[in-house]
C-alpha positions as CSV (number, residue, x, y, z in Angstrom):
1,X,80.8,111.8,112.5
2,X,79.0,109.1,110.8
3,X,80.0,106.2,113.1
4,X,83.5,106.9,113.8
5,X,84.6,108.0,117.7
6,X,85.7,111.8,117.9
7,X,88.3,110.6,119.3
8,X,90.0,109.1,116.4
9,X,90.5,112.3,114.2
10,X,94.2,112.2,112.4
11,X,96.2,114.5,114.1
12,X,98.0,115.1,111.1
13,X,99.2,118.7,109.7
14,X,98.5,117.7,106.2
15,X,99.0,121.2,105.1
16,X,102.7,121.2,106.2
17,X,103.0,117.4,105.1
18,X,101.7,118.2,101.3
19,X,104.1,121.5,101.3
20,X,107.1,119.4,101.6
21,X,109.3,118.3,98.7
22,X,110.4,114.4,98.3
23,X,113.4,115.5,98.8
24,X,113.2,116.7,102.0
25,X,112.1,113.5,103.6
26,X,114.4,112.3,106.0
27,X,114.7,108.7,105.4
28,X,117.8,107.8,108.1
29,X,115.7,106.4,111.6
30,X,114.0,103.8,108.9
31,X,116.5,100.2,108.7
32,X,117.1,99.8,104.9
33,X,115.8,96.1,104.1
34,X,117.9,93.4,103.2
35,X,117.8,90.2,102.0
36,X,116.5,88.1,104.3
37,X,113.3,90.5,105.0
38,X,112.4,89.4,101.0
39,X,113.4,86.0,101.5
40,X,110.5,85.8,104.3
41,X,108.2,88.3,102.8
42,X,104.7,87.0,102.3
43,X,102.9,88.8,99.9
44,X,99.3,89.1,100.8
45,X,95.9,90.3,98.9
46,X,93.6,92.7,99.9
47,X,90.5,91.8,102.0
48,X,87.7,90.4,99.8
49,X,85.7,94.1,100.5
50,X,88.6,95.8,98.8
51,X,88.5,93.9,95.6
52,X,85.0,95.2,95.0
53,X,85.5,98.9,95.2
54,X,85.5,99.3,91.3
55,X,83.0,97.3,89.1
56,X,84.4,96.2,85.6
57,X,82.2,94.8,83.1
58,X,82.8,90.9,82.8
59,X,83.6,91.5,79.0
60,X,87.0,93.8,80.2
61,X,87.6,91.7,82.9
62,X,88.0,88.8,80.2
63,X,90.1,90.8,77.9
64,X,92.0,92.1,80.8
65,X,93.0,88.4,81.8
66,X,93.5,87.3,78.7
């Protein structure tokens, strides 16, 4: 498993995950966020490593900025 311990497989049932509608998601165990969570919300970037997993010529990266 190139690396990774066979232990750590995602027990996941994708198949029945991906079969459900939006919809049917039930949303009512999760606290809805108020105010004060955004008022002490960080926001934070991704690692360095995850800002080079597409390469963009310098010329679009200038355009793109500008």
């Amino acid at each position: 498993m190139s690396g990774q311990d066979s232990t750590n497989i995602s027990r996941t049932n994708w198949a029945a995950l991906e079969s459900k509608e939006d919809e049917g998601i039930d949303y009512s165990d999760i606290p809805p966020l108020s105010e004060e969570f955004f008022e002490k919300a960080t926001l934070r970037n991704p690692a360095s490593q995850a800002q080079q997993l597409v390469q963009i010529e310098p010329d679009v990266s200038q355009w793109f900025q500008a």
